[in-house]
C-alpha positions in Angstrom: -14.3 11.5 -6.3 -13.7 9.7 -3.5 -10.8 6.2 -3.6 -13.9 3.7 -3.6 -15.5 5.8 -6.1 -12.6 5.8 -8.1 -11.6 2.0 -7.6 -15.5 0.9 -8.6 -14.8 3.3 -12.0 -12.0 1.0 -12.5 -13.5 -2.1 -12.2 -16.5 -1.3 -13.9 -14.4 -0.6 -17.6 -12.4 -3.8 -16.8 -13.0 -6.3 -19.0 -14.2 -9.5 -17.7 -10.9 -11.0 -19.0 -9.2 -8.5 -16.9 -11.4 -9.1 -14.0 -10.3 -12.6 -13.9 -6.0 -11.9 -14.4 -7.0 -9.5 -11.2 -8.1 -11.8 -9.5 -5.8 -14.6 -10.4 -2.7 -12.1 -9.1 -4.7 -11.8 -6.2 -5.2 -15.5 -5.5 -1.1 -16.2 -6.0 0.0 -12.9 -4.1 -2.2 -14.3 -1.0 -0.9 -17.5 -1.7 2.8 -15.9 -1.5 2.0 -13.9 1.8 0.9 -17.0 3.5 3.7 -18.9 2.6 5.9 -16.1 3.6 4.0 -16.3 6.9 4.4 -19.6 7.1 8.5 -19.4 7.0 8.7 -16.9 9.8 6.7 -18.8 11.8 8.2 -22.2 11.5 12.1 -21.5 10.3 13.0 -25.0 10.6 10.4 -26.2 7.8 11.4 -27.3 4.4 9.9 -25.3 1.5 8.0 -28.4 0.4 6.6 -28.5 4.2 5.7 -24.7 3.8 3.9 -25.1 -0.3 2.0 -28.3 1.2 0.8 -26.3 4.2 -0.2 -23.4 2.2 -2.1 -25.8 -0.5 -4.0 -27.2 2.6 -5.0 -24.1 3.5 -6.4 -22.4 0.3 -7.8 -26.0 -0.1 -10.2 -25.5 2.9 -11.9 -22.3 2.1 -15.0 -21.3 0.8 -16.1 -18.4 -0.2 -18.0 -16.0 2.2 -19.1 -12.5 3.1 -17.6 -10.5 6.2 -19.3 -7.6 7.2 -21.0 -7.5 4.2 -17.2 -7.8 2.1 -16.1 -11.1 -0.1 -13.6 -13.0 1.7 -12.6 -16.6 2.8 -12.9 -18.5 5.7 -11.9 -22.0 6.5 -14.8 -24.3 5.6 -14.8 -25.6 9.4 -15.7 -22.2 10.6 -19.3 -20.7 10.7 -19.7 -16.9 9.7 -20.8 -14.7 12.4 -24.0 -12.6 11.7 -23.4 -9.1 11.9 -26.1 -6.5 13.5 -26.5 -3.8 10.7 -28.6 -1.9 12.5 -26.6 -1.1 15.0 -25.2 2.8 14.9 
């Protein structure tokens, strides 16, 4: 059984309730990440500079697909079609 295999096993015996903590985590850990980012980058902001650059951010998403995969892009931004039939 191959890892995607595996993974959709997984998700399909989740519970929505458990669907919905996943995602959650998910949500906060990319939250973290960017903030994280955010530090390196600019060293000389305070952390209230960094959380209210980070809550911009995840305020100006939507919700999209990329090549064919959920993600997020910032609502400013227009998705790029993607030639499937190309080999």
């Amino acid at each position: 059984m191959s890892g995607d295999e595996i993974q959709k096993d997984i998700l399909r015996k989740m519970t929505g309730e458990q669907k919905l903590q996943l995602a959650m985590r998910l949500y906060w850990s990319a939250r973290r990440l960017k903030a994280a980012g955010l530090r390196k980058q600019h060293p000389d902001w305070s952390e209230d500079q960094v959380q209210d650059q980070v809550a911009e951010i995840f305020e100006n998403v939507r919700p999209c697909l990329h090549n064919g995969l959920p993600a997020v892009m910032p609502t400013d931004c227009q998705p790029v079609s993607v030639d499937r039939s190309a080999p």
